[in-house]
C-alpha positions as CSV (number, residue, x, y, z in Angstrom):
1,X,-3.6,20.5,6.9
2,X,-4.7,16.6,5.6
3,X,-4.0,16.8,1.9
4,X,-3.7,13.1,1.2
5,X,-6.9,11.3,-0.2
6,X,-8.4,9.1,2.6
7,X,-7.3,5.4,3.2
8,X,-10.6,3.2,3.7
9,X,-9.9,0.2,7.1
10,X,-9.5,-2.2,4.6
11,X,-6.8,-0.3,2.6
12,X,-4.7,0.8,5.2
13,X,-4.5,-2.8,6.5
14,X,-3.4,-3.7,2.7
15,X,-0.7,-1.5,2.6
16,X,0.5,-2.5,6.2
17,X,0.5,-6.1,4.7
18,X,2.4,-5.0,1.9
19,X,5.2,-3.4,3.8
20,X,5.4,-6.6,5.9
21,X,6.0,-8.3,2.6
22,X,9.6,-7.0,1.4
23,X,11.1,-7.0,-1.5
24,X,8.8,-9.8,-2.3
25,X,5.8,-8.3,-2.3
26,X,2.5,-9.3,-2.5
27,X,1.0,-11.7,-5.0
28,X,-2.3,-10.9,-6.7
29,X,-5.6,-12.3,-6.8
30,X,-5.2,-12.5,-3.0
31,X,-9.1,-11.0,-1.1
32,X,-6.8,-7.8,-0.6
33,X,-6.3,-7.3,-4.3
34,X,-8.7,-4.7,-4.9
35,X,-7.1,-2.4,-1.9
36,X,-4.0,-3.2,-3.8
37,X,-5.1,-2.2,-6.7
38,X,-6.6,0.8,-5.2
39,X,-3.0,1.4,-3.9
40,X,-1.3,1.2,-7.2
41,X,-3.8,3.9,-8.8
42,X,-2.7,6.2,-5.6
43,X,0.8,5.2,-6.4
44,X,1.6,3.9,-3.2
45,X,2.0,0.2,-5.0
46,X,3.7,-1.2,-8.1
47,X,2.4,-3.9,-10.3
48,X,4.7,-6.2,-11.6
49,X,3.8,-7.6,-14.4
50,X,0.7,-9.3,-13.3
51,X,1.7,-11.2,-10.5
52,X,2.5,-9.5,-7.7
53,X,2.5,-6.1,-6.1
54,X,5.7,-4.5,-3.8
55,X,5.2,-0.9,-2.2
56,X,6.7,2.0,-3.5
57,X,8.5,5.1,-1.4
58,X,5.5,7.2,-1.7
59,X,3.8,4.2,-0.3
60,X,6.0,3.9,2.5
61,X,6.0,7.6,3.8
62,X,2.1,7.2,3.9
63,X,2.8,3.7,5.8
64,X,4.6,5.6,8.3
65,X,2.5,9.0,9.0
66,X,-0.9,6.7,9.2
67,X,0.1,3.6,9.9
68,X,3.1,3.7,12.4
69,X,1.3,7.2,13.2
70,X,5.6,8.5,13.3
71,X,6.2,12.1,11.7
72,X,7.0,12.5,8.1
């Protein structure tokens, strides 16, 4: 049963982006800020500070069930 709140196109593709990004993460103010944002509220981001955003290992279990599409 799907018990996860729903990714929007936009978001998904932000948190894809973010997992490219490493340890480095991703800086704000960037047009996918607001997905990453969105991500931190859901917990799948981190804010550092406020300057740049890396994904966390919740985020990283969702990248792989919806984005890789790989079992949890």
């Amino acid at each position: 049963m799907w018990n996860e709140p729903y990714l929007e196109t936009c978001c998904r593709s932000a948190l894809h982006r973010l997992k490219l990004s490493g340890e480095n993460g991703r800086p704000a103010g960037l047009r996918d800020d607001p997905c990453l944002r969105r991500l931190t509220g859901m917990g799948l981001a981190h804010m550092h500070g406020e300057t740049r955003f890396t994904i966390t290992g919740q985020g990283q279990g969702r990248h792989r069930t919806e984005i890789l599409k790989l079992a949890p």
